[in-house]
C-alpha positions in Angstrom: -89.8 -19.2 -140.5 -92.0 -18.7 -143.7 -94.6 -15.6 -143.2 -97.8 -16.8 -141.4 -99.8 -15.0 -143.2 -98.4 -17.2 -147.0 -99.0 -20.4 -144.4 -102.5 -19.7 -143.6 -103.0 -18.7 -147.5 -101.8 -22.8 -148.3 -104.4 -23.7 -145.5 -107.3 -22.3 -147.2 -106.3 -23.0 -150.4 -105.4 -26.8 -149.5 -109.2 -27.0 -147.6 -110.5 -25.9 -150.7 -109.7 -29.2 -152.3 -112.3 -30.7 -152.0 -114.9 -33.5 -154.0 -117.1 -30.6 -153.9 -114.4 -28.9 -156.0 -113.5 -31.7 -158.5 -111.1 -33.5 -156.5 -110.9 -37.1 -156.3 -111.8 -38.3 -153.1 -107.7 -39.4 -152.9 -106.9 -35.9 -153.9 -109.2 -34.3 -151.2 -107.6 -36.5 -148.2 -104.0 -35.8 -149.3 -104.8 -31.8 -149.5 -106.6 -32.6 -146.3 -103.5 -34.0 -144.6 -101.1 -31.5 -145.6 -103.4 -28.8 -144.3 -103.4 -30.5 -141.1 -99.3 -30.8 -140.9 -99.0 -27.1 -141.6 -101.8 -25.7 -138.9 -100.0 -28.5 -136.4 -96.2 -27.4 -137.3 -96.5 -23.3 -137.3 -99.5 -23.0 -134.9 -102.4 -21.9 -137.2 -105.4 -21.8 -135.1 -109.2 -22.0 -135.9 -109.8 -17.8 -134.6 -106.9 -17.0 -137.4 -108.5 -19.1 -140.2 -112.0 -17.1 -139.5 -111.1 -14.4 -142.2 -111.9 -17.3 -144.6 -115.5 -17.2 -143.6 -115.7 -13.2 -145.3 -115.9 -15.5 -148.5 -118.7 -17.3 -147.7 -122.6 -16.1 -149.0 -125.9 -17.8 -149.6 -127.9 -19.2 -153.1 -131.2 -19.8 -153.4 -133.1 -21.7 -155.6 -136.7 -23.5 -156.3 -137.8 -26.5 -154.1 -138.9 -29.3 -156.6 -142.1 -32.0 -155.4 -142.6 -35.2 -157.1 -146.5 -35.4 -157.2 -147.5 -35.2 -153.7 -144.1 -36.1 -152.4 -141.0 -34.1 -151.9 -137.9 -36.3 -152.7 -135.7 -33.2 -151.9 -137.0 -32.6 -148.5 -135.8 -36.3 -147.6 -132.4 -36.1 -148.8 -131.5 -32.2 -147.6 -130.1 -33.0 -144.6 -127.3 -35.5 -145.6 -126.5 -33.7 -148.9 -125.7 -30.6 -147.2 -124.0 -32.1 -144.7 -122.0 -33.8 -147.4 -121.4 -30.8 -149.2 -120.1 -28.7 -145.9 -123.0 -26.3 -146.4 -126.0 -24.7 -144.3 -129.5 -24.9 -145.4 -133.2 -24.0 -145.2 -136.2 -23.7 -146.8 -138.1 -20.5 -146.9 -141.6 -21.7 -145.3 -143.6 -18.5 -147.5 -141.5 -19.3 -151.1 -140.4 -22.6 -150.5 -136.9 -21.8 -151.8 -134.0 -23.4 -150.8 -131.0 -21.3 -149.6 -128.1 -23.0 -148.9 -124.8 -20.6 -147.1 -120.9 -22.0 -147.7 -118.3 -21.9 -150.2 -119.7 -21.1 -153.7 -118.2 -24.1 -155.1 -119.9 -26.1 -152.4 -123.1 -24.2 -152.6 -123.3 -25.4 -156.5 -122.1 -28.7 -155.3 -125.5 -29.0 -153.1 -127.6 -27.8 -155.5 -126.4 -29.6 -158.5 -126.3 -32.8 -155.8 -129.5 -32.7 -154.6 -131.5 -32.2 -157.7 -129.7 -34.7 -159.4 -130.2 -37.2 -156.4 -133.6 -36.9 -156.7 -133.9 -37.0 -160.0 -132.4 -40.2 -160.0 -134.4 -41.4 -157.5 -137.9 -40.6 -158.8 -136.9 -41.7 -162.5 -135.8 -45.5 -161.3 -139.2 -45.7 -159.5 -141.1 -44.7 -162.6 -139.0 -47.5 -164.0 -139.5 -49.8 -161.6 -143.2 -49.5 -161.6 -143.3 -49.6 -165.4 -141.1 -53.4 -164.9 -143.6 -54.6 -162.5 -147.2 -53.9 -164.4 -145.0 -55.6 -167.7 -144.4 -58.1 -165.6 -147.8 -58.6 -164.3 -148.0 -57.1 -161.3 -151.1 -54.6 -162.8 -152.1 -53.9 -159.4 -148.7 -51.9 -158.6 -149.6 -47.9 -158.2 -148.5 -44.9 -156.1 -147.9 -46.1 -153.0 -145.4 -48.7 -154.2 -143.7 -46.2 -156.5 -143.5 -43.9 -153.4 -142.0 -46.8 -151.4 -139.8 -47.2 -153.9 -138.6 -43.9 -153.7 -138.3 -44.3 -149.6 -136.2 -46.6 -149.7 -134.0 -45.3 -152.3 -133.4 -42.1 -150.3 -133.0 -43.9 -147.2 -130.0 -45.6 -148.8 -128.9 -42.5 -150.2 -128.5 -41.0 -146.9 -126.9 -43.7 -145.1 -123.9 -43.3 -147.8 -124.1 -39.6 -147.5 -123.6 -40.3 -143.4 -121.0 -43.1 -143.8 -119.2 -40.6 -145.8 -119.5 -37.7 -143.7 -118.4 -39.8 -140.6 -115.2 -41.3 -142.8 -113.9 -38.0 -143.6 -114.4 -36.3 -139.5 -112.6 -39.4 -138.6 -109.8 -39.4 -141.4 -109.0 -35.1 -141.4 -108.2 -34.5 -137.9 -105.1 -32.7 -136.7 -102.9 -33.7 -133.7 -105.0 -32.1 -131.0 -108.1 -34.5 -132.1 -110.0 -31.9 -133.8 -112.0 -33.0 -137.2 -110.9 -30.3 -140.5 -114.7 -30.7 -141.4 -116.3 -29.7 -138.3 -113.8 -26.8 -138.4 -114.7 -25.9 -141.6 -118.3 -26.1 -140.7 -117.8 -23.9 -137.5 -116.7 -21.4 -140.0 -119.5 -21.6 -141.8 -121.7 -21.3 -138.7 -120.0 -18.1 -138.0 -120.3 -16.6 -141.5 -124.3 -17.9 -141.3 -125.0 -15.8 -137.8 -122.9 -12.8 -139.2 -124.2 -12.5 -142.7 -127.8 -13.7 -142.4 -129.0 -13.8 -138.3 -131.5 -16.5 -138.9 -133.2 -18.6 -136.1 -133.9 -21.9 -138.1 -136.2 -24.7 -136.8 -135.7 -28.1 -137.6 -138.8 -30.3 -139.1 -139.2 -33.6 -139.5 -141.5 -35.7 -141.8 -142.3 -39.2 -141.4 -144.0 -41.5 -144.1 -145.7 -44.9 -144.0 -144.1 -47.4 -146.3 -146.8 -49.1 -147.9 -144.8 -51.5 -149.8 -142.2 -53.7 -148.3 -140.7 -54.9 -152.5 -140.9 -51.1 -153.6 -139.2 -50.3 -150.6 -136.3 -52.6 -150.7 -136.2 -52.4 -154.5 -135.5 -48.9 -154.0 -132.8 -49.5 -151.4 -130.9 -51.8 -153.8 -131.2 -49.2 -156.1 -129.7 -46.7 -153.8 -126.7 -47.9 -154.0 -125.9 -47.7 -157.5 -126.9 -43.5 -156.9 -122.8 -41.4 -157.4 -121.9 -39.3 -154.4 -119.5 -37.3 -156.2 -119.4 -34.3 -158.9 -118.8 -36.0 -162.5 -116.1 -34.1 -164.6 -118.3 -32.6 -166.9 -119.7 -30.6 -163.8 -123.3 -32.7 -163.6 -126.3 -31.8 -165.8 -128.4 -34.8 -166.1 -129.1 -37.8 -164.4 -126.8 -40.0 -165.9 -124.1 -38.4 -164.4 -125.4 -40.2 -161.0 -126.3 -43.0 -162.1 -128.4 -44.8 -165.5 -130.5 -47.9 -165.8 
């Protein structure tokens, strides 16, 4: 039998590959499958994988606001859920922190910005269509719609996605790869930083019911996944 220790190594290193990483999503399942063959045939368990956590640690960076609004605060949630990470925002700086793998960690940030980036330049867009096209009358609150309904879209993917990959990555006891991953990250957040988060949620009125499904349409055009040229602009999620 090959040393368990060299067969654990192959399981981190094949969990690794990931999207977040600059897989392709086809990549990402078959390294996700193989990992899950190898913990099922020599008995790797979640306790002996927790050593992986130790390589975990925490970024932090500036919250951005659009205006009044904060884009970033409505797509969070599902990015870092998408990206296997744990976050918060620091209620006296306002930073983001977000605790995982580092790859992951720069997947979030780079995600997040970018996804609202791309959400509050089509509404600027969109608003700039609809005075050309006569609709003078259009102003913030159907630009903001516009943006609520582009997010909402947004995170709907960002779920779907999330729900694919617990239901494709399990190994033969039933047990999803992602939420183990995640538990380690869980561990690694209560050893290395001892936080007691709250959760917060924010509700707005859409004033506009065109801005808002507008912005839905364009939602879907928004890429989930890490261009090849490693992000750095809103065209690399999506362009008019």
């Amino acid at each position: 039998m090959q040393d368990k220790k060299k067969i654990m190594e192959k399981v981190r290193a094949l969990l690794a590959k990931t999207t977040a990483n600059g897989c392709t999503e086809e990549e990402a399942l078959a390294a996700m499958s193989m990992a899950r063959k190898l913990m099922d045939k020599y008995g790797v368990t979640q306790a002996e994988l927790e050593a992986e956590a130790e390589t975990f640690g925490t970024t932090s960076f500036a919250h951005r606001k659009w205006g009044t609004f904060s884009v970033e605060d409505r797509l969070g949630y599902w990015v870092a859920r998408y990206c296997d990470v744990k976050v918060w925002r620091n209620t006296n700086t306002g930073e983001w922190s977000a605790h995982g793998g580092e790859l992951d960690r720069e997947f979030f940030q780079w995600l997040l910005t970018s996804l609202s980036r791309f959400a509050e330049q089509h509404a600027e867009w969109w608003l700039t269509d609809q005075r050309r096209n006569g609709n003078a009358h259009y102003g913030w609150q159907d630009q903001k719609s516009f943006v609520i309904g582009c997010v909402d879209r947004i995170n709907e993917r960002l779920k779907e996605e999330w729900r694919k990959r617990q239901s494709n990555l399990k190994t033969t006891d039933g047990k999803a790869l992602v939420v183990l991953k995640m538990q380690l990250v869980e561990q690694s957040f209560h050893r290395q930083v001892g936080l007691k988060l709250r959760s917060s949620t924010r509700r707005e009125n859409m004033r506009s019911s065109s801005g808002f499904h507008a912005g839905r349409a364009t939602g879907d055009k928004a890429s989930l996944n890490r261009p090849v040229n490693g992000g750095g602009g809103m065209r690399s999620i999506g362009s008019r």
